[in-house]
N, C-alpha and C positions, 0 to 999 in steps of 0.2 A: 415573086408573085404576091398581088396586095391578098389584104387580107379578103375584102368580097369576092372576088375572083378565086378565091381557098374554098371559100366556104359554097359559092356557084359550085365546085368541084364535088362536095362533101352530099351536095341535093342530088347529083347528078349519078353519083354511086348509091345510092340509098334509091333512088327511080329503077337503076339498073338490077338490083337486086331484091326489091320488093316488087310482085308483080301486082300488089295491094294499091301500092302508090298511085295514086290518079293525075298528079298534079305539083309543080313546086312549092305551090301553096299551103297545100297539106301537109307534105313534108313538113315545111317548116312550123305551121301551128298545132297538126296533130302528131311529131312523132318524137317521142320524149327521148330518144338517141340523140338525133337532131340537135334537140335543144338542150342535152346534158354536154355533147361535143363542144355548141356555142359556151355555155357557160364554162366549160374548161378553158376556153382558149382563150377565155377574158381572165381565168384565175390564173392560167398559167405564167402570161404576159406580165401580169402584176409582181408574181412571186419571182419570175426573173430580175426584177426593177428592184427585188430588195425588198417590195410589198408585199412582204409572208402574210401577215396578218390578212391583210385587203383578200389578197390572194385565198387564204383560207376559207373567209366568211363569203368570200363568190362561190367558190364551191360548196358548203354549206348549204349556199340558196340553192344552190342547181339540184344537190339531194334536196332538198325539200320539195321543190317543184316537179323531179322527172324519178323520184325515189330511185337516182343509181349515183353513187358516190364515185369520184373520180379527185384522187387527190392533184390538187395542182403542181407538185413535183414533177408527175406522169408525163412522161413525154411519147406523144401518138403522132404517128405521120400522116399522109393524107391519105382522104378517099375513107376513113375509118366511118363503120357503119355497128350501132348497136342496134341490130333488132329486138323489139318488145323492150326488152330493158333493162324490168323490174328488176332488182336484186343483184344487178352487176355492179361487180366492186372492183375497182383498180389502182394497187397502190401506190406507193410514193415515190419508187423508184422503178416503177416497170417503163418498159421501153417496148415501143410497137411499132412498125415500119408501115410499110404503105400496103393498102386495098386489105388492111382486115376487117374480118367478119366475128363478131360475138356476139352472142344473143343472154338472152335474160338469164339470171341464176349464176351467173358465171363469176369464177371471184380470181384474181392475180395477184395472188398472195402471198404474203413474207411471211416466213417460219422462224424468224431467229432475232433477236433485239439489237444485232447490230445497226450502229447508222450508216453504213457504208450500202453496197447494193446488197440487198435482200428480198427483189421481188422480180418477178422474171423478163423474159425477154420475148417475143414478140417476129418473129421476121418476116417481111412481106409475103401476102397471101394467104396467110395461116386464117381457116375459119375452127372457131372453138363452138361447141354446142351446149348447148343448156345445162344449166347445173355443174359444168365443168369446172373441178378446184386445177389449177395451175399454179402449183406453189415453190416458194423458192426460189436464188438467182439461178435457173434453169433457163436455157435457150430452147428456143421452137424454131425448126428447122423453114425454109419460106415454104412456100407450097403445103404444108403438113395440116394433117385435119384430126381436131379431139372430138370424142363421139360424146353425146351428152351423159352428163351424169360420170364421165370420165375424172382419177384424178390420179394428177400426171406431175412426179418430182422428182424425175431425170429428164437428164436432155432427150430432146426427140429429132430423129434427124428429117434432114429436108425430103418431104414428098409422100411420106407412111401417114398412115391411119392409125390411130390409137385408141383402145376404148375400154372399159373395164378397170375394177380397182384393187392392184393402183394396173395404170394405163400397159396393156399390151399393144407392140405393134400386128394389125391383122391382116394387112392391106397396103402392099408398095406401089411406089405410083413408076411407072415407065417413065425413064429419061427423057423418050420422044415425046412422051404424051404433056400438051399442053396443059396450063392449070384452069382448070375448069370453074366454078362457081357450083357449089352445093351444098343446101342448106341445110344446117347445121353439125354440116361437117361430116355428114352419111352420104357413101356414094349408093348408085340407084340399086339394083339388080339383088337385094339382098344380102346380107353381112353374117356372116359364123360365128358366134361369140368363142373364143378360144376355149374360156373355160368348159365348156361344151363338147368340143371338139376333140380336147386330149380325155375326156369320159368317156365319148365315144369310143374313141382309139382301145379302149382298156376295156370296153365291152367286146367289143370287136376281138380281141384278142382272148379274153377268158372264155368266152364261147368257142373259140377254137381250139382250145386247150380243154373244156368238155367233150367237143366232138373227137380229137384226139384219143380220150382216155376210155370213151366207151367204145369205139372200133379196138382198143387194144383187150378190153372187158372181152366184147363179142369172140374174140379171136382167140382167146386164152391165154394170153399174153400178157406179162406184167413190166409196164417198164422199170428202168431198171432203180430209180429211185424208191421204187414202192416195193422190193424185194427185201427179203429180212435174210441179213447177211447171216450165215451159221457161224455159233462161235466161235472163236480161232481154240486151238488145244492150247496147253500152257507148256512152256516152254520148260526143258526138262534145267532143272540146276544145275551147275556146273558142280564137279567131283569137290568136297571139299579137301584139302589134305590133311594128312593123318595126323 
């Protein structure tokens, strides 16, 4: 596939996904994914050639111009859509497969000084949501969805929802069920935040253990934890001998 025809491909997922979109035109002059993507793919090319430097200082311009930093190490596959933008960071060694979604705020990021892989993995479908840290060489299952402000450094398997910090999964996706498109990584109908949930559970539960203890109150009745054992007698000494 030439490279215009990639990049035809890159308008044509960012139209599909933004219902903002009016046009390929805008796309390309107003949407600063867009044009942080272009500029990646011209730093990346170079940095393959042995052109680190060249390669560097393109991506340099493209943070300056779309304020989202994308090292040209980064290798993205197609159809890659950053929505809004601002503040997504991606780094040297992440790896991203095809039709993902991240939006602004989002950083894939390495936690360790080694130079070998130390930034994550990416597999196709995965939408991350705003503010989302993804750190570490940790894989992202395809299909899988980070909630915003999520942050997530274990692996996540293919199709679950994750959200909370660090990332719980709250939300599996059905085998059958096809992969959907939803933005920012929130399915519709509502979502429970875990932490929430298992509170609840505990309220739920001590309230029943009140209603318990005053039907055994009313009743005259004590259970039996709350009963005060009578002292045992003391045990008689054995005879000593004479």
């Amino acid at each position: 596939m030439g490279v215009f025809e990639r990049l035809g491909e890159d308008i044509d997922a960012i139209m599909a996904r933004d219902p903002a979109a009016r046009s390929r035109r805008e796309v390309v002059l107003c949407y600063p994914g867009f044009q942080a993507l272009l500029f990646h793919r011209l730093a990346h090319g170079a940095s393959r050639r042995g052109w680190l430097l060249l390669g560097r200082f393109i991506s340099h311009l493209g943070r300056m111009f779309t304020a989202i930093e994308i090292h040209p190490g980064a290798q993205i596959g197609r159809r890659f859509f950053i929505d809004h933008g601002v503040g997504a960071v991606i780094g040297e060694t992440a790896e991203i497969g095809d039709d993902v979604t991240i939006y602004h705020g989002v950083t894939l990021g390495g936690i360790s000084l080694d130079k070998g892989k130390r930034h994550p993995t990416l597999e196709n479908d995965v939408i991350i949501g705003s503010g989302a840290q993804v750190l570490g060489p940790i894989t992202v299952g395809s299909c899988a969805r980070i909630g915003a402000n999520a942050v997530v450094m274990k692996d996540v398997a293919s199709g679950v929802t994750m959200v909370g910090i660090p990332a719980r999964q709250v939300l599996p996706r059905s085998p059958k069920e096809n992969p959907v498109f939803r933005a920012y990584g929130t399915p519709g109908g509502g979502l429970a935040d875990p932490v929430t949930k298992t509170l609840d559970a505990f309220h739920t539960e001590i309230e029943a253990l009140r209603a318990r203890i005053a039907s055994l109150e009313d009743s005259g009745a004590e259970p039996d934890s709350l009963r005060e054992r009578e002292p045992e007698s003391p045990r008689p000494e054995a005879d000593k001998p004479a």
